[in-house]
N, C-alpha and C positions, 0 to 999 in steps of 0.2 A: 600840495597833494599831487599834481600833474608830476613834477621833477620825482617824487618817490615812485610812480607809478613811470617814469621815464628809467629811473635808476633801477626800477626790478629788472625792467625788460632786458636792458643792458648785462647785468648779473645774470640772468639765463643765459644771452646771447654766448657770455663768457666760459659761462660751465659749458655750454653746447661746445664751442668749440675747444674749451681742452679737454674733455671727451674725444672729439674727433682726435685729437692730437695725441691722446695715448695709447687710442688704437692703430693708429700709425705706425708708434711706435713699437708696439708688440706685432704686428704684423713685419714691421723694417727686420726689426730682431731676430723673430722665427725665421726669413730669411737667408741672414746672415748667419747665425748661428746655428743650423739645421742640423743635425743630429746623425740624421738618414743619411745611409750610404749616399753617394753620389750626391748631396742634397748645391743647396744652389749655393754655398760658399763655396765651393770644391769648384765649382764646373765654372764660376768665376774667375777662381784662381789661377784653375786651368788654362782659360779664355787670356787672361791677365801674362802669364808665361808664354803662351803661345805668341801673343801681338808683340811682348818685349823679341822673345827670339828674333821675329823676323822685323825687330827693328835695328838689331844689331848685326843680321845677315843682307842687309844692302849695302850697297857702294855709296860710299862719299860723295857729294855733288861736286864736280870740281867747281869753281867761280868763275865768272867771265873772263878775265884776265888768264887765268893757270894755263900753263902749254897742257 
């Protein structure tokens, strides 16, 4: 009887958390895939072009050796 009553708890514990976990996931979602002007994939992407530009607008390190 203990181990069924040990196994229910476990089985809530489970649904508890992939509940959390699908709300996660509709929350990650709306996110990413936002609709709205300006919504936060944009201003990501944005963010995302901006830091490449100015990785490819700095100077090469020379090495220790290089004249």
């Amino acid at each position: 009887m203990k181990d069924a009553l040990d196994l229910q708890v476990r089985v809530r514990t489970l649904k508890a958390l992939l509940e959390l976990q699908r709300w996660q996931v509709e929350v990650l979602n709306g996110r990413l895939y936002s609709s709205a002007s300006g919504g936060i994939a944009a201003r990501r992407l944005l963010d995302l072009k901006r830091r490449e530009a100015q990785m490819t607008s700095l100077p090469v390190p020379k090495g220790v050796n290089d004249p």
